[in-house]
N, CA, C and O atoms as CSV, one atom per row, in Angstrom:
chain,resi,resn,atom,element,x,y,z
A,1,UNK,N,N,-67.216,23.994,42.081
A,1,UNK,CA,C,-66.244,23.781,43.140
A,1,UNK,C,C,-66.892,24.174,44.464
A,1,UNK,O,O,-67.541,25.150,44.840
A,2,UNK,N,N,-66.480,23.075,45.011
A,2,UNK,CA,C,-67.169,23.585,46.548
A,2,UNK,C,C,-66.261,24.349,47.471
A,2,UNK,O,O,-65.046,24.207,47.336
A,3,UNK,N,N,-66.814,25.267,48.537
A,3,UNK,CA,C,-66.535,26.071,49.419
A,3,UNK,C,C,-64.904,25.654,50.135
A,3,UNK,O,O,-63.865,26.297,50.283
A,4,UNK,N,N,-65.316,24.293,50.451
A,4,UNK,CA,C,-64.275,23.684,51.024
A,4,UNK,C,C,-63.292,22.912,49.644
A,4,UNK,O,O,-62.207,22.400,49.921
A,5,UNK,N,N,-63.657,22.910,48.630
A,5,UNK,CA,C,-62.259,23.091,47.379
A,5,UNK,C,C,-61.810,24.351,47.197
A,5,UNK,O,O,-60.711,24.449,46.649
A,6,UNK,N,N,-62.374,25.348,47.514
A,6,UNK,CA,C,-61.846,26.317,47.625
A,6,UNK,C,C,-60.727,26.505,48.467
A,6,UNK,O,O,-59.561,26.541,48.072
A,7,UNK,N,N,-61.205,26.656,49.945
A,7,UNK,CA,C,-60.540,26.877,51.137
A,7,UNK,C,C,-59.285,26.179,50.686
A,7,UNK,O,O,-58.334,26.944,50.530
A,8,UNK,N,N,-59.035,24.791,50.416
A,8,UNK,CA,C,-57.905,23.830,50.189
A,8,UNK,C,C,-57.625,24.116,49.438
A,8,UNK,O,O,-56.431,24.274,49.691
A,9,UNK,N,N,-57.810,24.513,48.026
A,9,UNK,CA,C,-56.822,25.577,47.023
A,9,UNK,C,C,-55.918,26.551,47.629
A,9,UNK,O,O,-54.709,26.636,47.415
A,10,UNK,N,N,-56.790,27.451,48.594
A,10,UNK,CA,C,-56.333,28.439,48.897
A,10,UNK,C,C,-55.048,27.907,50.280
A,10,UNK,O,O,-54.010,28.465,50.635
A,11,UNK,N,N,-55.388,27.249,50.529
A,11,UNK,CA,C,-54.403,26.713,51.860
A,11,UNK,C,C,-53.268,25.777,50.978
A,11,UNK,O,O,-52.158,25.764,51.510
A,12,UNK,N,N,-53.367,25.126,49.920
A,12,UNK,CA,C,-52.253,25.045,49.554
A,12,UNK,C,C,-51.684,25.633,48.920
A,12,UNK,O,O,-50.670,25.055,48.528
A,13,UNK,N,N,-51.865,26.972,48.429
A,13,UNK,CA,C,-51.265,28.041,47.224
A,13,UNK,C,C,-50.488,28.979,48.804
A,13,UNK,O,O,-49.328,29.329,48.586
A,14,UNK,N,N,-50.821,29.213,49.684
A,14,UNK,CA,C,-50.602,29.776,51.077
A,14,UNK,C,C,-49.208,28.983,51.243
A,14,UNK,O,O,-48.060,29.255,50.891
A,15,UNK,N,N,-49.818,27.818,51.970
A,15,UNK,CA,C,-48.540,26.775,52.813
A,15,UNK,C,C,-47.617,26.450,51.864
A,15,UNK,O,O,-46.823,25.578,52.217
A,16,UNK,N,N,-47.443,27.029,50.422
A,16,UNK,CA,C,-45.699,27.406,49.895
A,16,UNK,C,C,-45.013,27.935,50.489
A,16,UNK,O,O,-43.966,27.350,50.766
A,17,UNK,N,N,-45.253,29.479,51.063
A,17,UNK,CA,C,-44.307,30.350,51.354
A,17,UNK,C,C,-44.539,30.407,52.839
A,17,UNK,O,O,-45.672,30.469,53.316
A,18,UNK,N,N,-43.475,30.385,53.537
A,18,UNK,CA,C,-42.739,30.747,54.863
A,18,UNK,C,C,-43.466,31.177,56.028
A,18,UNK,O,O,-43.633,30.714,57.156
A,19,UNK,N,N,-44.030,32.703,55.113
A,19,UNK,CA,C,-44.657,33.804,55.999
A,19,UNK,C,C,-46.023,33.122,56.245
A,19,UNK,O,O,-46.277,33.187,57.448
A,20,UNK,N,N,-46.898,32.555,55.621
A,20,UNK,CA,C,-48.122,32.035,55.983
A,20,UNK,C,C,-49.083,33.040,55.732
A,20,UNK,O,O,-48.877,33.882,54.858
A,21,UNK,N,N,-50.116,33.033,56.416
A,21,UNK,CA,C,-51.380,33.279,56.132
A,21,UNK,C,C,-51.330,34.994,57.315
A,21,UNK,O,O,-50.956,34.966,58.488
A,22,UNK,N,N,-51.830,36.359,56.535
A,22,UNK,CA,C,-51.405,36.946,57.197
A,22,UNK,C,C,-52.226,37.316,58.710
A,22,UNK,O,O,-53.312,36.749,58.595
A,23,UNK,N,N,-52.199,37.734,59.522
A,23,UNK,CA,C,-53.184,37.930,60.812
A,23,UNK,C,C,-54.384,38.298,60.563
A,23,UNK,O,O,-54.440,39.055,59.593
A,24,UNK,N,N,-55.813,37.966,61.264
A,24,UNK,CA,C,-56.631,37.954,60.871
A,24,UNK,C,C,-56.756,39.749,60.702
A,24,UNK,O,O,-57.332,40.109,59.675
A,25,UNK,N,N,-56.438,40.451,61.294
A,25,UNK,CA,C,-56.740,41.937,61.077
A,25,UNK,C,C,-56.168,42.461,59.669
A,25,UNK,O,O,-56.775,43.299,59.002
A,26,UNK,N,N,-54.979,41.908,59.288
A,26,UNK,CA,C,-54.347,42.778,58.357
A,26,UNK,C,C,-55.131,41.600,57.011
A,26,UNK,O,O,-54.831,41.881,55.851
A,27,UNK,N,N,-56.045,40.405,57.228
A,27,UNK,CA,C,-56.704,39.942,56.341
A,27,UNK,C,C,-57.978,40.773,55.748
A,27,UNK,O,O,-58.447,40.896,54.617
A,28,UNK,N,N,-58.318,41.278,57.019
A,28,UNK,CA,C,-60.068,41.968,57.315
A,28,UNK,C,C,-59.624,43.532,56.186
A,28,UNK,O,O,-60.241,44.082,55.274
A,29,UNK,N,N,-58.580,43.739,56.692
A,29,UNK,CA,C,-57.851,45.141,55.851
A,29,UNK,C,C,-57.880,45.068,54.338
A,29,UNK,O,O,-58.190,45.911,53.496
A,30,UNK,N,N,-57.381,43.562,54.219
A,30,UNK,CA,C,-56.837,43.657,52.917
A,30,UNK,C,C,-58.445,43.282,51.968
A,30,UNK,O,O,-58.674,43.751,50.854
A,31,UNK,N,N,-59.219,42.528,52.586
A,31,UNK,CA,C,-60.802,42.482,52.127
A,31,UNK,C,C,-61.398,43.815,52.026
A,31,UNK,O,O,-61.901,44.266,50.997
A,32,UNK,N,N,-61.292,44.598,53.480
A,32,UNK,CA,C,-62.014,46.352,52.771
A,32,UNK,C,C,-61.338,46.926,51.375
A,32,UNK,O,O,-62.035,47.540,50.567
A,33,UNK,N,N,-59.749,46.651,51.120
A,33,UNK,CA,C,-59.232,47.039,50.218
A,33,UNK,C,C,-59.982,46.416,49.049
A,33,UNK,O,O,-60.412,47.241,48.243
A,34,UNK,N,N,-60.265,44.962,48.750
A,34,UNK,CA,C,-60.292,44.562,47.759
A,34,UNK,C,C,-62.100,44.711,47.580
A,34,UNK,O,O,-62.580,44.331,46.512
A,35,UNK,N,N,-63.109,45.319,48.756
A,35,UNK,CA,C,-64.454,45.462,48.181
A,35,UNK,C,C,-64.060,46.698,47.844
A,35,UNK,O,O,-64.635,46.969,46.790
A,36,UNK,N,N,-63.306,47.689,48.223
A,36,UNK,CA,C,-63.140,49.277,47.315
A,36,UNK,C,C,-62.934,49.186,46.201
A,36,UNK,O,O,-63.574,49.745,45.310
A,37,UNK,N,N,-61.764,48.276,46.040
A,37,UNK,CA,C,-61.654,47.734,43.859
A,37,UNK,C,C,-62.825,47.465,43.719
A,37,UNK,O,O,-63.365,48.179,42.875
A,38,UNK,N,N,-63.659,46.515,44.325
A,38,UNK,CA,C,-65.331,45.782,43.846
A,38,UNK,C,C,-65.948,46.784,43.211
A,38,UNK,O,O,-66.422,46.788,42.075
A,39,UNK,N,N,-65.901,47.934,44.295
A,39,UNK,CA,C,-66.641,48.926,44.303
A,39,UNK,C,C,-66.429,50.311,43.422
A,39,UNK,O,O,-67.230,51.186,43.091
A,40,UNK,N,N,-65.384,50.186,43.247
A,40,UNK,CA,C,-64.749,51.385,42.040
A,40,UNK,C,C,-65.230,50.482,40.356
A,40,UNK,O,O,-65.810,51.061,39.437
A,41,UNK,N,N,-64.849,49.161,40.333
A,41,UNK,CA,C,-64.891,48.640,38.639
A,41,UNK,C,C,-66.707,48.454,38.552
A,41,UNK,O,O,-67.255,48.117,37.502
A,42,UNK,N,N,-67.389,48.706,39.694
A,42,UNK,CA,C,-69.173,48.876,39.575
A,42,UNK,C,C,-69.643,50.297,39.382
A,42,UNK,O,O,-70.561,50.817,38.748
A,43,UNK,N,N,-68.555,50.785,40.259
A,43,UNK,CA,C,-69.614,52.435,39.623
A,43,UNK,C,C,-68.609,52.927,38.420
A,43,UNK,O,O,-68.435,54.146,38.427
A,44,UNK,N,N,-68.188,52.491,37.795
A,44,UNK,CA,C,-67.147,52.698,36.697
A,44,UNK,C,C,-68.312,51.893,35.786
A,44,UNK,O,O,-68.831,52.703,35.018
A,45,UNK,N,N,-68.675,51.030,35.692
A,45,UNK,CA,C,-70.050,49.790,34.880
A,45,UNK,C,C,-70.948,50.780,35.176
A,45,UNK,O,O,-70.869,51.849,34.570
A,46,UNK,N,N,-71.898,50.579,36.115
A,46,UNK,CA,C,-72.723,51.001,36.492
A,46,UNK,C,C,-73.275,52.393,36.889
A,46,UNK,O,O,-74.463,52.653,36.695
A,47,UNK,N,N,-72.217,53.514,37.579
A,47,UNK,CA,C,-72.446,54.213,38.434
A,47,UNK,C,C,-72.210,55.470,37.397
A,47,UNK,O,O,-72.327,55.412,36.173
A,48,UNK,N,N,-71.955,56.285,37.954
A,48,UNK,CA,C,-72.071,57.579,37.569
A,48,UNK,C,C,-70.301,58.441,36.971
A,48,UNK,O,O,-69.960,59.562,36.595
A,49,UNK,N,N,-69.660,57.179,37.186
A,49,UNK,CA,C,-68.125,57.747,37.759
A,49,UNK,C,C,-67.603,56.821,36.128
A,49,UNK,O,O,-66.923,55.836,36.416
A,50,UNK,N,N,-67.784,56.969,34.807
A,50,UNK,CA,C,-66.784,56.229,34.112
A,50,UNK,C,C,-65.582,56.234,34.100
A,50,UNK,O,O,-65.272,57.142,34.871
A,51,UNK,N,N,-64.682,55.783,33.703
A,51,UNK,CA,C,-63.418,55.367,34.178
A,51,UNK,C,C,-62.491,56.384,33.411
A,51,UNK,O,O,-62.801,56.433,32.221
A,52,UNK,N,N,-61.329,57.300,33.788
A,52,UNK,CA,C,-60.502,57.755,32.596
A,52,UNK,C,C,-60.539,57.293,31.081
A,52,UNK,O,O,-60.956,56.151,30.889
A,53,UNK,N,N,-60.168,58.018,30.019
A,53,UNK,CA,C,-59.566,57.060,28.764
A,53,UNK,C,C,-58.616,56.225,28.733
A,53,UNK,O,O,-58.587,55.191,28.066
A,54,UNK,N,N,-57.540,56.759,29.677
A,54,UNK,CA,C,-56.056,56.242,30.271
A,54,UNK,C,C,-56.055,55.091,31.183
A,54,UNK,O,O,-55.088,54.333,31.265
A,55,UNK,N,N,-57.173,54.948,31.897
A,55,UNK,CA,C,-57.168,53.655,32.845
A,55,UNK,C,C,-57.315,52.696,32.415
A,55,UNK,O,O,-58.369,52.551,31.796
A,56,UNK,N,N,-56.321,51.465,32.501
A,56,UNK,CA,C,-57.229,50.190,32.231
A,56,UNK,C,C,-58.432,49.196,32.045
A,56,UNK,O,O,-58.714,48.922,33.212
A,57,UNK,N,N,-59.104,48.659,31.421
A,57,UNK,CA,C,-60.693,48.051,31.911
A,57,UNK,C,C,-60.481,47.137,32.802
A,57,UNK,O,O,-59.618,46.275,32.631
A,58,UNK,N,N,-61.223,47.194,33.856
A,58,UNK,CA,C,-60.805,46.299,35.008
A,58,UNK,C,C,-62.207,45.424,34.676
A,58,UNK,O,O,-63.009,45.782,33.813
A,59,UNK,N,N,-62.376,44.165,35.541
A,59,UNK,CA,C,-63.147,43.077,35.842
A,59,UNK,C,C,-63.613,42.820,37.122
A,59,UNK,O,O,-63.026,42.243,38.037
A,60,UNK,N,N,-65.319,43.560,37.087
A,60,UNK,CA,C,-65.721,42.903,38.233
A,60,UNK,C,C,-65.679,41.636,38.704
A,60,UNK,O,O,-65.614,41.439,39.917
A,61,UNK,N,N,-65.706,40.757,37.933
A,61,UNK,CA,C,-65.785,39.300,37.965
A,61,UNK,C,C,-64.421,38.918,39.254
A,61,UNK,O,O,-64.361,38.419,40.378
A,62,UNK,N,N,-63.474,39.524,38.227
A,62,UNK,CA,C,-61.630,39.158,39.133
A,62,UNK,C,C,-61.833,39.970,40.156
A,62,UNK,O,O,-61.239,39.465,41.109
A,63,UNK,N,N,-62.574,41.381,40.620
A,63,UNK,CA,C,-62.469,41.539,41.896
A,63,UNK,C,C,-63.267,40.559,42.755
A,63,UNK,O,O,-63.007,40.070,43.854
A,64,UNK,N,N,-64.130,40.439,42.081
A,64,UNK,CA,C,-65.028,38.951,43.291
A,64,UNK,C,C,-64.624,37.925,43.495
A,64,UNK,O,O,-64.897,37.265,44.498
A,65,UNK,N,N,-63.739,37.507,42.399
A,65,UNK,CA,C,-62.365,36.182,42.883
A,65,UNK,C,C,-61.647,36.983,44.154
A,65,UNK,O,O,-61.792,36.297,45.166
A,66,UNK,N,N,-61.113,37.882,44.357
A,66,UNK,CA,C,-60.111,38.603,44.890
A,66,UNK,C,C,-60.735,38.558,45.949
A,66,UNK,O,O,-60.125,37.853,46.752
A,67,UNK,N,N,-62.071,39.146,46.535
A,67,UNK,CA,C,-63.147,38.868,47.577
A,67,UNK,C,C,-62.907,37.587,48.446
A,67,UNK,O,O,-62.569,37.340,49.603
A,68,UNK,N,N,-63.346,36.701,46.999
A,68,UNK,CA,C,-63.686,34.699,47.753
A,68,UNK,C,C,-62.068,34.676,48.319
A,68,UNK,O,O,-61.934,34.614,49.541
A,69,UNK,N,N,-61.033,34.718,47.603
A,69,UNK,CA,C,-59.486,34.229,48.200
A,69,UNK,C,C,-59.180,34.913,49.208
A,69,UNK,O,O,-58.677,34.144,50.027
A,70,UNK,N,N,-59.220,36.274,49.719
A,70,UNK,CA,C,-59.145,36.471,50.752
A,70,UNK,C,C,-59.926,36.391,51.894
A,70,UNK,O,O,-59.485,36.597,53.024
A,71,UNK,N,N,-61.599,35.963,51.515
A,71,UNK,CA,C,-62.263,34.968,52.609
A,71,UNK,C,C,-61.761,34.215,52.727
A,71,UNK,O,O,-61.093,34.355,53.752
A,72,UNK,N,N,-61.528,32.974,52.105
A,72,UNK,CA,C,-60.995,32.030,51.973
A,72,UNK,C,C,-59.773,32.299,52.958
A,72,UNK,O,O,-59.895,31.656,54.000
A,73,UNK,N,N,-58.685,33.046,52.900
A,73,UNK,CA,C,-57.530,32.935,53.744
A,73,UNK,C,C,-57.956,33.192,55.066
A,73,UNK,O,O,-57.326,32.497,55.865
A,74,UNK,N,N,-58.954,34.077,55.695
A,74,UNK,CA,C,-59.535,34.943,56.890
A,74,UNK,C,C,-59.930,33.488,57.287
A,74,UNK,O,O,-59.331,32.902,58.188
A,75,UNK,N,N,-61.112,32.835,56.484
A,75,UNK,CA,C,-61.595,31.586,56.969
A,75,UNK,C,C,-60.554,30.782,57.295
A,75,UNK,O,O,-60.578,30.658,58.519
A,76,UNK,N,N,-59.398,30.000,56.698
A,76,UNK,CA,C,-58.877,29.089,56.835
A,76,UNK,C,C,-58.019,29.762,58.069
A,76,UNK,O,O,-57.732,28.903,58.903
A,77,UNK,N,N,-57.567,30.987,58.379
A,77,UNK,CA,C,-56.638,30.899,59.192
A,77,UNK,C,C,-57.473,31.381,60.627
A,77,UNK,O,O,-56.648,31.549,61.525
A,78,UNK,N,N,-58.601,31.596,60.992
A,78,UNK,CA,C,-59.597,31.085,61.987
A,78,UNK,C,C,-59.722,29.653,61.727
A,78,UNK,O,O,-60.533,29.308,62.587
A,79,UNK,N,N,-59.483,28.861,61.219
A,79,UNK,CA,C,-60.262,28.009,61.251
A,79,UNK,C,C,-62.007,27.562,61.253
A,79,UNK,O,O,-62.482,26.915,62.186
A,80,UNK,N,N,-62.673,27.929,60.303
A,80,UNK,CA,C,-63.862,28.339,60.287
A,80,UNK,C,C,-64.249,27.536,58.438
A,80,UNK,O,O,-63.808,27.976,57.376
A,81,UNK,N,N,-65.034,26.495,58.591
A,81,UNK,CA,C,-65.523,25.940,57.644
A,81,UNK,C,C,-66.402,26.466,56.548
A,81,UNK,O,O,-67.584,26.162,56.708
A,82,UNK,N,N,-66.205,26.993,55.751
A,82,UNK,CA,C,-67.083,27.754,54.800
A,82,UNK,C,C,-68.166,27.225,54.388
A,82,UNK,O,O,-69.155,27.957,54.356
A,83,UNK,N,N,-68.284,25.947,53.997
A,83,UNK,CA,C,-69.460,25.268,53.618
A,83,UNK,C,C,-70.828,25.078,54.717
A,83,UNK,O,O,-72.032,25.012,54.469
A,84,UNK,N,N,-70.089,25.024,55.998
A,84,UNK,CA,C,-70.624,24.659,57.160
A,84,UNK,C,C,-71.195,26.468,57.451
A,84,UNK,O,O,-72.341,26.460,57.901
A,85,UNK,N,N,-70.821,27.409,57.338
A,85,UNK,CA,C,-70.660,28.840,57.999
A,85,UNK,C,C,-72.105,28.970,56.703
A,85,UNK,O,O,-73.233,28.596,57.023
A,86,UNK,N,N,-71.770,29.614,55.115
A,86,UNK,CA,C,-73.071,29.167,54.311
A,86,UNK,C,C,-74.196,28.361,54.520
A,86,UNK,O,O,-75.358,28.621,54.207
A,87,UNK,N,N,-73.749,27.342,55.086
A,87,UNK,CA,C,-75.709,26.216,55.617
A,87,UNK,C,C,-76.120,26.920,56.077
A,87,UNK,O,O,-77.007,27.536,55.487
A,88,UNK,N,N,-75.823,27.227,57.174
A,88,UNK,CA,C,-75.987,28.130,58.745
A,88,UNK,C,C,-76.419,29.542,58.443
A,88,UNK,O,O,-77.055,30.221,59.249
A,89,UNK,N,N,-76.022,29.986,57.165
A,89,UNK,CA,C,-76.513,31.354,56.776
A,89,UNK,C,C,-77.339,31.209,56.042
A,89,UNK,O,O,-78.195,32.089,56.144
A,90,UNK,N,N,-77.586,30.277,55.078
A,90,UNK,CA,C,-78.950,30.020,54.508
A,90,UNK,C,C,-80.003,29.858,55.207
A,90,UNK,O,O,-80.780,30.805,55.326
A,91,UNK,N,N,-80.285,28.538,55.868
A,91,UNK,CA,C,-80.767,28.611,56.872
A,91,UNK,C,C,-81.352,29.622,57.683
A,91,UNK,O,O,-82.566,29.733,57.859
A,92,UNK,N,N,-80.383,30.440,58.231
A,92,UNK,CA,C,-81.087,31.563,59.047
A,92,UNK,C,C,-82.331,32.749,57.616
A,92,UNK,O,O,-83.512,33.097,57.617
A,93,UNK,N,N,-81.384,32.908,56.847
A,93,UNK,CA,C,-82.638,33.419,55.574
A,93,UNK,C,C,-83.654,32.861,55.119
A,93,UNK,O,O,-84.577,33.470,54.578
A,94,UNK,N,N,-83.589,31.356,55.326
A,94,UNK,CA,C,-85.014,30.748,54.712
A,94,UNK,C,C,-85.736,30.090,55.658
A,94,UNK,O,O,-86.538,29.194,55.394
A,95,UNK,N,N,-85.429,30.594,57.022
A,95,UNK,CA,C,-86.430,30.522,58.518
A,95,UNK,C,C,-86.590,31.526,58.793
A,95,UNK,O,O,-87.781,31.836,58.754
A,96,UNK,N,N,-85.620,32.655,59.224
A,96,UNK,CA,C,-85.845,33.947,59.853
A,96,UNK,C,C,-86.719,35.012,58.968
A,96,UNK,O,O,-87.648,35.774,59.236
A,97,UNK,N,N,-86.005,34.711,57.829
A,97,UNK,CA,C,-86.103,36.266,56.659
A,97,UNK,C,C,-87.535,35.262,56.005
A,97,UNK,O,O,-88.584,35.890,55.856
A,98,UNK,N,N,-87.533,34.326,55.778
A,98,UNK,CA,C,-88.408,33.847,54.622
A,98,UNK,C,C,-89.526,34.513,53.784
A,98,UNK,O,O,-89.577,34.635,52.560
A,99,UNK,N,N,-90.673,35.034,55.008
A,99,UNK,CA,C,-91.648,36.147,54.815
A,99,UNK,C,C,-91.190,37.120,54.446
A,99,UNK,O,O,-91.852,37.526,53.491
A,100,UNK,N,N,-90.297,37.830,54.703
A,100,UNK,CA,C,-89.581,39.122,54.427
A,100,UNK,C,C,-89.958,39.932,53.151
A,100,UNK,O,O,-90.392,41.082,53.089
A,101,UNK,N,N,-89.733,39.201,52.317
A,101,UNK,CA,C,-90.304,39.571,50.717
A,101,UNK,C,C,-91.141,38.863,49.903
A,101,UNK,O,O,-91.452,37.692,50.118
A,102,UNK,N,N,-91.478,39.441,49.083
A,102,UNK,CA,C,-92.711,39.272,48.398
A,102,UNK,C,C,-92.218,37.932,46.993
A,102,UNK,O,O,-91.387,38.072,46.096
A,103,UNK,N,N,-92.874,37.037,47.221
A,103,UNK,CA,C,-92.376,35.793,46.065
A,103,UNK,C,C,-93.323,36.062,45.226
A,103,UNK,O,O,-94.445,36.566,45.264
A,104,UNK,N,N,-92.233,35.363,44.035
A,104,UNK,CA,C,-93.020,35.679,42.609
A,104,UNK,C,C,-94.015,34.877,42.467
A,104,UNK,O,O,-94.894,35.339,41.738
A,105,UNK,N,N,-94.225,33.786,42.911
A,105,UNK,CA,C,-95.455,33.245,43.323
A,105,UNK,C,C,-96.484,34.018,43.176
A,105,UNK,O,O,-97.243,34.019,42.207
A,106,UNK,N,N,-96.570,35.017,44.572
A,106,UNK,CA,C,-97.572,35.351,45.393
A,106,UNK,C,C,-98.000,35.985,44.525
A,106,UNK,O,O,-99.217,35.889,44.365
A,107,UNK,N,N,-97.244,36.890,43.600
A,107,UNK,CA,C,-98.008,37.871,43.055
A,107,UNK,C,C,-98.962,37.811,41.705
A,107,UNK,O,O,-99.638,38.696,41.180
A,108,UNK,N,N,-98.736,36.284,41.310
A,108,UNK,CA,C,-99.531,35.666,39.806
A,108,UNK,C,C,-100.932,35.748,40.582
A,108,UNK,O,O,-101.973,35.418,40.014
């Protein structure tokens, strides 16, 4: 699915209800909220911090959905093309950064 099937998922699951898409600040809010979940179900996997016996097993995977949909809403309600915003960021990594690190190439 592309960037922009996304966005249009997300803009029509939105333009049901009334209230709309919420302001871009209380969007930016609700994204720090949802990389802290990211970030709690990784060091719970990964980190040093396992999870209670009592807590649920959560899914990094569904917090990184949770991530893309509320880009997705931040994007669509700027108005800001995701597919187009990604070129533009690739791009700048595989002109600017390119040298940056060491390819597996180089090192055979």
């Amino acid at each position: 699915m592309s960037l922009r099937a996304v966005q249009d998922r997300v803009d029509a699951y939105i333009s049901q209800f009334r209230e709309g898409y919420f302001t871009p600040m209380t969007l930016v809010v609700r994204l720090t909220e949802e990389l802290g979940e990211l970030a709690r179900e990784v060091n719970h996997h990964f980190g040093e911090k396992p999870k209670k016996s009592d807590e649920p097993e959560g899914s990094i995977a569904l917090e990184l959905g949770d991530l893309l949909f509320v880009v997705a809403c931040l994007a669509n309600r700027l108005d800001i093309d995701l597919d187009q915003a990604f070129a533009d960021v690739m791009n700048k990594f595989e002109t600017r950064d390119k040298n940056r690190w060491t390819r597996i190439h180089d090192e055979m």
